[in-house]
C-alpha positions in Angstrom: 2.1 1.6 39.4 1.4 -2.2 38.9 1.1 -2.1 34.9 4.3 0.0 35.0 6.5 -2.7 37.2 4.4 -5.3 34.7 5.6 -3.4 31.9 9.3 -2.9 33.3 9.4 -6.8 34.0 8.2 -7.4 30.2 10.4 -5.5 28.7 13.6 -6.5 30.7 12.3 -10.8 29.5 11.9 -9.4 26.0 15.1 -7.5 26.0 17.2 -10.4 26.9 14.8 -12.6 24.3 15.7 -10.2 22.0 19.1 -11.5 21.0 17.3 -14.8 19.8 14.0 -12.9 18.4 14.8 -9.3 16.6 11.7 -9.3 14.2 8.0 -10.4 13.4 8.0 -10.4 9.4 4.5 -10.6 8.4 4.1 -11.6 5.0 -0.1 -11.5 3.5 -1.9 -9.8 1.3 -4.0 -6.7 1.3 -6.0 -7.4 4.6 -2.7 -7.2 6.1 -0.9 -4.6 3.9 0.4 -0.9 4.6 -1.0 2.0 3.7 0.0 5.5 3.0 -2.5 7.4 5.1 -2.3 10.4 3.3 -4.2 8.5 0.3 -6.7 6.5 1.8 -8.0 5.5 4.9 -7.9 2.1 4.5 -5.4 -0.2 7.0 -3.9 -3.5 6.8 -3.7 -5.4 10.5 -0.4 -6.1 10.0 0.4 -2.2 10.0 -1.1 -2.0 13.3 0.6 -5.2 14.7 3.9 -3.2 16.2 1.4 -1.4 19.2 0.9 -4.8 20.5 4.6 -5.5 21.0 7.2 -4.4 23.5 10.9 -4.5 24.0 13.3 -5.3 21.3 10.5 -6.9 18.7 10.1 -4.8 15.6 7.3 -5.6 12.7 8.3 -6.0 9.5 5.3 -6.0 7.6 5.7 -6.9 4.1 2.6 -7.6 3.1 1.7 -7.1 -0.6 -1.6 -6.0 -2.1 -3.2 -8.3 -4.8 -0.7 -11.3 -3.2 -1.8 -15.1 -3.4 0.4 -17.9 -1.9 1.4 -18.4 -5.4 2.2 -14.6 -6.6 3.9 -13.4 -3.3 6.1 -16.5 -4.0 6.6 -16.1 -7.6 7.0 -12.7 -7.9 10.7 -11.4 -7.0 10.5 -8.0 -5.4 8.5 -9.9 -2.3 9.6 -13.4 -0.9 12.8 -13.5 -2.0 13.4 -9.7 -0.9 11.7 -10.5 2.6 14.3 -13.9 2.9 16.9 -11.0 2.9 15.8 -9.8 5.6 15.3 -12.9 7.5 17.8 -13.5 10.2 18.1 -16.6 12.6 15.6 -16.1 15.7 13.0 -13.7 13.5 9.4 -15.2 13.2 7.6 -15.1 9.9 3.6 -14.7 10.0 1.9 -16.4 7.1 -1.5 -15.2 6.0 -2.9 -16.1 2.5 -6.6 -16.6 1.0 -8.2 -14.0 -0.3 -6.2 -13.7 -3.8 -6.2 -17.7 -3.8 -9.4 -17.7 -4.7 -9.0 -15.3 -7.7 -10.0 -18.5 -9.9 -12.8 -19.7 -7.6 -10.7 -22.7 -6.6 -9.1 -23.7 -9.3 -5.3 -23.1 -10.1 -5.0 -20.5 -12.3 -2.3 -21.8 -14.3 -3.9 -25.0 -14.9 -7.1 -22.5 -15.8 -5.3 -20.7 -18.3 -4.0 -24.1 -20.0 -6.8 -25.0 -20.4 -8.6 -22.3 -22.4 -5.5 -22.0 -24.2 -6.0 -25.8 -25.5 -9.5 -25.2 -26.0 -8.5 -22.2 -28.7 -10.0 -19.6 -26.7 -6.9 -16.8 -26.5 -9.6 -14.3 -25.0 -10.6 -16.0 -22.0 -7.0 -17.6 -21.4 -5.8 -13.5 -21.3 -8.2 -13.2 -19.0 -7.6 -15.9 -16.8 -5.8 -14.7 -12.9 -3.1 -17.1 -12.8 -2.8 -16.5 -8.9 -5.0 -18.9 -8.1 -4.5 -21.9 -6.1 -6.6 -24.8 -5.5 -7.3 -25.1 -1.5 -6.3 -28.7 -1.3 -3.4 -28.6 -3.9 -1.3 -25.4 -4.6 -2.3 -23.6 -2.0 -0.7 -25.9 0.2 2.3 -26.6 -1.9 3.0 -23.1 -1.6 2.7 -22.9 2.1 5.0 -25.5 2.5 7.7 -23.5 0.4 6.9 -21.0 2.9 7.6 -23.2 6.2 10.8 -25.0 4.8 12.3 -21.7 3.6 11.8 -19.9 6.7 13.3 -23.0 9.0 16.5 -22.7 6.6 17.1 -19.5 7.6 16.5 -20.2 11.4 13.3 -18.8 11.9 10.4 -19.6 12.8 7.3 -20.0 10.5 3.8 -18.8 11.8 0.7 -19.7 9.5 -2.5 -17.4 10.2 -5.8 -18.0 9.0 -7.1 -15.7 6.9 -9.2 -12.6 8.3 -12.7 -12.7 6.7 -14.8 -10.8 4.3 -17.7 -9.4 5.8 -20.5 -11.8 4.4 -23.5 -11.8 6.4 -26.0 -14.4 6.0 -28.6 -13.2 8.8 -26.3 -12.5 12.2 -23.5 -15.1 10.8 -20.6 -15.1 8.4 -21.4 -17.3 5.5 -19.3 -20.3 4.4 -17.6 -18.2 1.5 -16.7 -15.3 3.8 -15.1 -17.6 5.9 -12.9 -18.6 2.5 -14.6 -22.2 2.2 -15.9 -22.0 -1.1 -17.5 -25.3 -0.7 -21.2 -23.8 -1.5 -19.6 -22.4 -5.3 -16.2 -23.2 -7.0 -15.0 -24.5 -10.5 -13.5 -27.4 -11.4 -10.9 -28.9 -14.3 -11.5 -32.6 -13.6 -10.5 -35.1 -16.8 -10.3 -32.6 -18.8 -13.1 -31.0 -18.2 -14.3 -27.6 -16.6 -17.3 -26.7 -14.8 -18.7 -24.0 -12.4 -21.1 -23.5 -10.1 -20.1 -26.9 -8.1 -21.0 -27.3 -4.2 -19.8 -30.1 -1.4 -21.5 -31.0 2.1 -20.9 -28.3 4.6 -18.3 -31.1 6.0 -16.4 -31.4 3.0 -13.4 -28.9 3.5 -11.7 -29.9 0.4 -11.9 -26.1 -1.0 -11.4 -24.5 2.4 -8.6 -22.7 2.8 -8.1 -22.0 6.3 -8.8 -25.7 6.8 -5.6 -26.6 4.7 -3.7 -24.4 6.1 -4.6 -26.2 9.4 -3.6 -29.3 7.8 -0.7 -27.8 6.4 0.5 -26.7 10.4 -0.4 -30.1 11.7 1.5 -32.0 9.1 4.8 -29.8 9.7 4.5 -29.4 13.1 3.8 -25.2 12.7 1.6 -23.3 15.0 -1.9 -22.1 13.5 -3.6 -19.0 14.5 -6.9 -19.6 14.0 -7.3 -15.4 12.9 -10.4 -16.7 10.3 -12.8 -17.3 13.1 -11.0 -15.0 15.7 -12.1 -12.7 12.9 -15.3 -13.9 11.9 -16.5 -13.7 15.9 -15.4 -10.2 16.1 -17.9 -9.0 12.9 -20.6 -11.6 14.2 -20.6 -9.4 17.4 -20.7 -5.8 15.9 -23.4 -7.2 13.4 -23.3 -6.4 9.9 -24.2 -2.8 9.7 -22.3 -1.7 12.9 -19.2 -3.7 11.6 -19.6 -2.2 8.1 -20.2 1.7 9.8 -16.9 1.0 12.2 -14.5 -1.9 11.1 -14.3 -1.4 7.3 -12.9 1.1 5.3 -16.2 2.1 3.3 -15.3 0.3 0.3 -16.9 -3.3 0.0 -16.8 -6.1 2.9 -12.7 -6.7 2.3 -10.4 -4.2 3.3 -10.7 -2.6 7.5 -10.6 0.8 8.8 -7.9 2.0 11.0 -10.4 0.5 13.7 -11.0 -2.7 12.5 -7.4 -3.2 11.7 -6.3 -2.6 14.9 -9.1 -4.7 16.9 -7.9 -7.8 14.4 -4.4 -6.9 15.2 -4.6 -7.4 18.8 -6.4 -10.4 18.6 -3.7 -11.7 16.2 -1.4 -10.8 19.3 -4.0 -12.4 22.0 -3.6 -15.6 19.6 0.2 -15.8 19.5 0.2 -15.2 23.2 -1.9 -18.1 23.6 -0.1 -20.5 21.3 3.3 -19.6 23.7 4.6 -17.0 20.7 6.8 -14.1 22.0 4.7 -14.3 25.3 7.0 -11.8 27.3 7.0 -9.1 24.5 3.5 -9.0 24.0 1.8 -5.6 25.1 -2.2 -6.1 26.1 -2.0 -4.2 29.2 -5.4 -1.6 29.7 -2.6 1.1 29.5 -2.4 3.2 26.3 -0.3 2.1 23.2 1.4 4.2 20.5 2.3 3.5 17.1 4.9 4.4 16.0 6.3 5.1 19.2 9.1 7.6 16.8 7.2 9.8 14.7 10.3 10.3 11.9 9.0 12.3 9.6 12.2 12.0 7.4 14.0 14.4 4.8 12.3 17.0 3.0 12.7 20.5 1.5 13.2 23.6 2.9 9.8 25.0 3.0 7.7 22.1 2.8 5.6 20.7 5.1 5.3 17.0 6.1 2.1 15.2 8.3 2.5 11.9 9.7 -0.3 10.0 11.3 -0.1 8.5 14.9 -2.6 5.8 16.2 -3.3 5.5 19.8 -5.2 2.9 21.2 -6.5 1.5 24.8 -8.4 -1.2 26.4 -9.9 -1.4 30.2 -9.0 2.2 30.7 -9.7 4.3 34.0 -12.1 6.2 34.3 -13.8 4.3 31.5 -15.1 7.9 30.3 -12.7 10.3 29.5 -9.9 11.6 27.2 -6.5 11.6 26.0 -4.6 15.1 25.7 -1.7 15.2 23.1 0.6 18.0 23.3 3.3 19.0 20.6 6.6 21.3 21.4 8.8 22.6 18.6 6.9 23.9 16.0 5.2 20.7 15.4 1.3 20.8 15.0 -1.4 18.4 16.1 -4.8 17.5 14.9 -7.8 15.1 15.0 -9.4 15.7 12.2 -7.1 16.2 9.6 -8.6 20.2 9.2 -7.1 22.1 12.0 -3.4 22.3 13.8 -2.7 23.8 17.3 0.0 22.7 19.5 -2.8 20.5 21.8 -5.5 18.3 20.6 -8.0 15.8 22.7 -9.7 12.4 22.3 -12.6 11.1 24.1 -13.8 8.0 24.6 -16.1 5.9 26.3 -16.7 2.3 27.5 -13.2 2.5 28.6 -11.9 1.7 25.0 -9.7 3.9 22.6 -8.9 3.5 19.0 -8.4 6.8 17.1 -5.7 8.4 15.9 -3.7 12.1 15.4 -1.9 13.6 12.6 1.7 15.2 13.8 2.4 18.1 10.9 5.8 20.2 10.4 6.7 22.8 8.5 10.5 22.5 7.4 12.1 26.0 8.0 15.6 25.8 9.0 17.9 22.8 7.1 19.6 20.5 9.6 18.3 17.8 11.7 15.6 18.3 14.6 14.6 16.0 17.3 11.7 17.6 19.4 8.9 15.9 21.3 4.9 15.5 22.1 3.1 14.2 24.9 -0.1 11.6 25.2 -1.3 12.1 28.6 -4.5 10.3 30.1 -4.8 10.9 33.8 -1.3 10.1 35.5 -0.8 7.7 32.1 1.9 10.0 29.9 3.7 8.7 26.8 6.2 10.9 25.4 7.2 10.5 22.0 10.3 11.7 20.6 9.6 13.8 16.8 12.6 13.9 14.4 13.3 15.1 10.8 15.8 16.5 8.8 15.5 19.5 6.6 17.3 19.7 3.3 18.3 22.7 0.9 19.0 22.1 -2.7 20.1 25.3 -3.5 23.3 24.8 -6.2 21.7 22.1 -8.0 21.1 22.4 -11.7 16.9 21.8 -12.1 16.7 18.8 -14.8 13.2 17.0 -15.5 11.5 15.1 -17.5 7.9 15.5 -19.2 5.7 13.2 -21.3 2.7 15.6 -22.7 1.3 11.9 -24.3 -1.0 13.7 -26.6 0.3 12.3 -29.7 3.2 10.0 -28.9 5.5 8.7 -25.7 7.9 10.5 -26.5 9.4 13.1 -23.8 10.9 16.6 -22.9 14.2 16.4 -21.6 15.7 19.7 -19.6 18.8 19.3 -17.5 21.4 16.5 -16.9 18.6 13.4 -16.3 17.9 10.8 -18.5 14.6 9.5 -19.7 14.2 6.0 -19.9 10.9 5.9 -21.6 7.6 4.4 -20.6 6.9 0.4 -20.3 3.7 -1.7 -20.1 3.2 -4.8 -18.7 -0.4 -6.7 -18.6 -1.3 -3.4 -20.6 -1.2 -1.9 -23.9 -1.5 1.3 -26.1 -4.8 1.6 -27.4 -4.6 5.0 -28.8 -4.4 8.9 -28.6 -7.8 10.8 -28.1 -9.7 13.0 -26.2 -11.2 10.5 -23.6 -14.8 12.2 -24.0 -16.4 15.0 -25.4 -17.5 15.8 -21.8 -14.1 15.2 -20.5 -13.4 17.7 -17.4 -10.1 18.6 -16.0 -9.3 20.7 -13.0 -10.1 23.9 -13.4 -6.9 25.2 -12.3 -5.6 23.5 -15.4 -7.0 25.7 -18.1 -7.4 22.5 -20.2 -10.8 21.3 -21.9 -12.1 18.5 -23.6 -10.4 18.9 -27.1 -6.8 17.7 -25.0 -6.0 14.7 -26.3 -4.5 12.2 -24.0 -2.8 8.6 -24.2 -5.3 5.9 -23.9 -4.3 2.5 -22.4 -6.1 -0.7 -22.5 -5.5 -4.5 -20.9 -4.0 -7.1 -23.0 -7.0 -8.7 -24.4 -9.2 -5.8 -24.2 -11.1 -8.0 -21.5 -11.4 -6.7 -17.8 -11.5 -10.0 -15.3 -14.3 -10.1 -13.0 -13.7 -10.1 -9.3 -10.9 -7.3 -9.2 -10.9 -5.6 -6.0 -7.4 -4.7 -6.1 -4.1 -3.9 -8.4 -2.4 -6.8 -9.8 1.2 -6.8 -9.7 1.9 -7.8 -12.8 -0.3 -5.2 -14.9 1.4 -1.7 -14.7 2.4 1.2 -16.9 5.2 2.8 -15.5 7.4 6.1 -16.7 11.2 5.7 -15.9 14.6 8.2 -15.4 17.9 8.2 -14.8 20.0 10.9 -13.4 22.8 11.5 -16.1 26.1 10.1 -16.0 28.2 11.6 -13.0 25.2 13.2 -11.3 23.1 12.7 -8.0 19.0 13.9 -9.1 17.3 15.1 -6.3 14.0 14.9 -7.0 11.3 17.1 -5.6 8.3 16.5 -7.3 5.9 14.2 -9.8 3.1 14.5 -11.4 0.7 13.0 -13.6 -3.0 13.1 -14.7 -5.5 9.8 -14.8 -9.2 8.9 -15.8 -11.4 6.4 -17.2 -13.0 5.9 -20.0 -16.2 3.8 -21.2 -17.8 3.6 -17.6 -17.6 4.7 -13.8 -15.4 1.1 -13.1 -11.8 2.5 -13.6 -10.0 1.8 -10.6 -6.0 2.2 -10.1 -3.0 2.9 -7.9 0.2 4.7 -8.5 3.1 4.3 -6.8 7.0 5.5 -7.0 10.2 3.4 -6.3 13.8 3.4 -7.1 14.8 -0.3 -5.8 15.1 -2.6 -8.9 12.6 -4.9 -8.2 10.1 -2.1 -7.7 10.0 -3.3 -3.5 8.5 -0.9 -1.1 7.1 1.1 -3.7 5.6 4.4 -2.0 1.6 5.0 -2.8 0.6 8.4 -4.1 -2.5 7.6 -4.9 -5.3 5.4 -4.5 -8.6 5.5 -6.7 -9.8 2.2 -5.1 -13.1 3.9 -4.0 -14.1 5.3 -7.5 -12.5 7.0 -10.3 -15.6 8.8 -12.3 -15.3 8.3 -15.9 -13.6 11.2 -18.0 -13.3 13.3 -14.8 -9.7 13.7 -15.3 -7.8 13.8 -11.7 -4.6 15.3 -11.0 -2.0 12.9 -9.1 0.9 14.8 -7.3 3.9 14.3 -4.7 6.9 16.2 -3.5 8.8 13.6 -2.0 12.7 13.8 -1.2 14.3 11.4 -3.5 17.9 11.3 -4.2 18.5 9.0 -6.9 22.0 7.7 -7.9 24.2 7.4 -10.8 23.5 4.1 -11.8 19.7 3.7 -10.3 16.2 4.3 -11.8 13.0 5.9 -10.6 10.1 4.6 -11.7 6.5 5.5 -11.4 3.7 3.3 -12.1 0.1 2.9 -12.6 -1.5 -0.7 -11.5 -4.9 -0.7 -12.9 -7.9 -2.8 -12.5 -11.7 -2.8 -13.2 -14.6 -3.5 -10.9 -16.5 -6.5 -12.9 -16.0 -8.1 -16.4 -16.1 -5.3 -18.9 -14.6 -5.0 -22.5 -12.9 -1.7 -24.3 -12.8 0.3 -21.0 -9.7 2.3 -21.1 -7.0 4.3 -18.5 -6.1 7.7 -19.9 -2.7 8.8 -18.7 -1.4 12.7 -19.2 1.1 14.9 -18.6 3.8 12.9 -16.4 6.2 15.1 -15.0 9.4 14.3 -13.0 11.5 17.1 -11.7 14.1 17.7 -9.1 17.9 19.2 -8.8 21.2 17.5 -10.5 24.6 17.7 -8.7 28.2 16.8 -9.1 28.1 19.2 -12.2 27.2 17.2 -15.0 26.3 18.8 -18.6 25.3 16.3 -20.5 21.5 15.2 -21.7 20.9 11.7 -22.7 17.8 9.8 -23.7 16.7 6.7 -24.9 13.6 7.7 -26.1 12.8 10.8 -29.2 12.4 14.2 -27.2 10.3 16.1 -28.2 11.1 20.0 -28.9 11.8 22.1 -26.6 8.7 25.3 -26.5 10.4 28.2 -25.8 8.7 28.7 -22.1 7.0 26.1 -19.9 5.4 26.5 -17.0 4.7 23.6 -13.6 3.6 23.7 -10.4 5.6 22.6 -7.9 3.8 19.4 -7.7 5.0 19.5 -11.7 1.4 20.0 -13.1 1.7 22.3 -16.8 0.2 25.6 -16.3 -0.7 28.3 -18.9 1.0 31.4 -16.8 2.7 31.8 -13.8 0.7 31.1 -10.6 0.2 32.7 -7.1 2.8 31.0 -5.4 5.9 28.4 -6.2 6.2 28.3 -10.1 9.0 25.8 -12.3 9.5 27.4 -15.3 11.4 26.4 -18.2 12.9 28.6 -20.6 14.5 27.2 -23.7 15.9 24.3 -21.9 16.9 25.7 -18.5 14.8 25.4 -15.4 14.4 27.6 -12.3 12.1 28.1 -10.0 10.0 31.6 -10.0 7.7 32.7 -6.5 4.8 34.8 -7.5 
């Protein structure tokens, strides 16, 4: 009864605070980022910030993967898109580091100048330009940051860095603490070494230290998240942190656990400094997120899963569980494998971090608002479930299909318009069969004599030190509903691989904002793409698209170490969906090629010899419809 009149008296100080303080924008890079947890069970803190907050305070989290100081700056779909959003009495959370040192401390501009005057057009291509020097552009940048934010009326936040997981016995090592005093490069008079070390006092290439100076000299609060961080891996030790912090794939990115544990103490932090201290949540009672689990539009007949993180501190009885209950047709589970309407956690040690996954199938169109319960002891939580089911029955079915076996050149059917494919960072190399011991899904009916499109960096030299996409190195596949029409699209498609080695990493993503801002993820090879296995991508989401906008998917590759010649094979993109407003009319920008008399997709738009057990897309001389086997 206490923690509830706690909780009551919190949220009453935060709702009046609220007028003043609306939002927490958190701006970062990957440590911090959000994930689609459908794809990859990796989590940025800064998607498990909102748990920690009460009252009117919402998280913003715009945190990009691959951003430096520099990039997230430069770039336009993020800091300028985020200063939209900005409003007087927001706070803005600064975390940058990890992409800064892309160069190993030097600027990456300056980097590339300088193989460029030196001749040497290979290793200028190669060069990252995000990175900043720790006691130079880094903190030029941050002070864009601080001055831009104050202009708008809000307040800027800088936070230390979160660390990589480098052990050195029981410790984190100088570099994992993003001091790369012990090994960095240098241009100095015109000249550029590597390998250079300073005295373990000497902080000119620590980041986290200038951003310290940074806050001191503008009179911003520092979060001191780098150590914060550092002491919470110290304590798990290196193989318990790796087992339940991180996310499996190197000593960068955190599990769902280790996001949320460096969350709260990014909360604990700002509590301490006197940030938002009434609307901060670190009560022993349990904490939802999102407390609204909206699963949003989709199609009659498909079915939609969310995931729902719960998490407690100093609960009582320190040994027991959490019940969560589901009404309405909506389906819970803990593992991912099986649905019922109940489902239980246990823990012990009186500390909870797990999470749920809240499916729905959608079978009536219309809204629906229904409910589930997290119960532990007389502790309940009721959280509200709501969706909206949509029919496109009337629609006329329009898509567009690159088979890239010999050319780019695309299938039109229907009132849509294909705008072509685009590269940037990234180049044709040509059209082959990746491998003679190519494999495809066997579902597929295709072997290794398909010849697909074969894409290579500019340069033909992979960088080193890649862990992540890089914003500005995409191919991307784009359309257009025809003039006078709404496309409703319900599906995409594509295959990917690589080729010349077991390093081909890459991401693909969808968006129809301009800039390409708060792209959607549908899939994420970060873990491992095994070379000339090719792998099928696919999504139904519900995406009307405009007369006037563009949907565009892209591919953001990278390679995990220096390598030359390795290639991305791309195949069989496929965008399909319904046209309304009765338009006839095909247009392209692009050759299409002919029509074959009868196609045949999935509904996730993958080609198909026959027709298939189940939902089918077939087109016949042009026309689309959808056949159920």
């Amino acid at each position: 009864m206490k923690l509830r009149k706690m909780a009551v008296a919190a949220l009453a100080a935060c709702t009046m605070l609220g007028a003043q303080a609306r939002k927490v924008h958190t701006i970062g890079d990957s440590t911090m980022a959000t994930y689609n947890e459908s794809t990859t069970v990796t989590r940025g803190w800064g998607q498990m910030l909102q748990q920690f907050f009460t009252g009117d305070i919402t998280v913003n989290n715009r945190a990009k993967n691959g951003a430096s100081s520099k990039s997230f700056y430069m770039e336009s779909p993020y800091w300028q898109s985020v200063k939209k959003q900005i409003e007087p009495g927001d706070y803005v959370l600064i975390q940058f580091a990890h992409n800064d040192e892309k160069t190993n401390g030097c600027d990456g501009d300056e980097l590339k100048a300088y193989y460029t005057g030196k001749g040497d057009a290979a290793k200028a291509a190669a060069t990252d330009y995000r990175g900043t020097t720790a006691n130079g552009t880094y903190k030029e940048y941050l002070r864009k940051y601080v001055e831009e934010t104050r202009a708008l009326g809000a307040t800027p936040v800088l936070v230390g860095a979160i660390c990589r997981k480098y052990f050195t016995g029981s410790t984190i090592r100088r570099n994992g603490r993003h001091d790369l005093g012990d090994k960095f490069s240098l241009i100095k008079d015109g000249v550029f070494t590597e390998n250079n070390k300073v005295s373990a006092d000497d902080h000119t290439y620590d980041y986290p230290y200038q951003m310290r100076q940074v806050a001191e000299e503008m009179n911003v609060t520092y979060i001191d998240l780098t150590t914060a961080s550092a002491e919470l891996y110290e304590s798990y030790g290196d193989a318990k942190a790796n087992e339940l912090l991180f996310d499996g794939n190197g000593s960068t990115h955190t599990s769902a656990m280790g996001a949320t544990l460096i969350a709260r103490l990014a909360a604990q932090l700002l509590r301490q400094a006197g940030i938002l201290t009434d609307c901060i949540k670190l009560t022993s009672e349990l904490s939802v997120n999102p407390d609204k689990v909206d699963f949003g539009k989709a199609y009659l007949g498909q079915t939609l899963t969310k995931e729902v993180q719960l998490s407690g501190f100093d609960l009582q009885p320190a040994e027991g569980s959490v019940t969560i209950t589901a009404n309405g047709g909506v389906m819970v589970s803990t593992d991912g494998t099986n649905y019922a309407p109940t489902a239980t956690l246990t823990y012990k040690g009186g500390t909870l971090i797990g999470s749920f996954k809240a499916r729905y199938e959608y079978r009536t169109v219309g809204s629906f608002s229904q409910t589930l319960t997290v119960a532990n002891g007389d502790n309940t939580i009721t959280v509200p479930v709501v969706g909206e089911c949509v029919d496109l029955a009337g629609g006329t079915p329009a898509s567009v299909y690159w088979r890239l076996e010999a050319d780019d050149a695309s299938t039109v059917t229907g009132p849509v318009t294909s705008l072509g494919e685009h590269y940037s960072g990234m180049t044709l190399q040509r059209y082959a069969n990746p491998n003679k011991a190519t494999t495809w899904p066997e579902w597929t009916g295709f072997d290794a004599s398909r010849k697909v499109q074969r894409n290579i960096i500019e340069g033909e030299q992979w960088p080193a030190g890649e862990i992540d996409e890089v914003s500005t190195r995409w191919i991307e596949f784009a359309v257009q509903p025809a003039k006078g029409t709404t496309l409703n699209v319900d599906s995409i498609g594509l295959f990917v691989c690589g080729c010349g080695g077991n390093g081909m990493r890459c991401k693909v993503y969808y968006s129809k904002e301009a800039d390409f801002a708060n792209a959607v993820n549908m899939a994420d090879f970060s873990s491992g793409m095994k070379a000339n296995d090719m792998m099928a991508v696919s999504a139904t989401p519900v995406i009307e698209v405009n007369e006037g906008e563009t949907l565009r998917i892209r591919i953001y590759p990278w390679y995990n170490g220096a390598a030359t010649g390795k290639t991305l094979c791309v195949s069989d993109v496929m965008v399909h969906g319904m046209a309304v407003s009765g338009a006839t009319g095909i247009s392209s920008n692009v050759a299409s090629r002919p029509q074959t008399t009868t196609l045949y997709y999935n509904i996730n738009g993958m080609r198909q010899k026959s027709l298939q057990k189940g939902l089918n897309i077939v087109v016949e001389n042009g026309a689309a419809k959808k056949v159920v086997r």
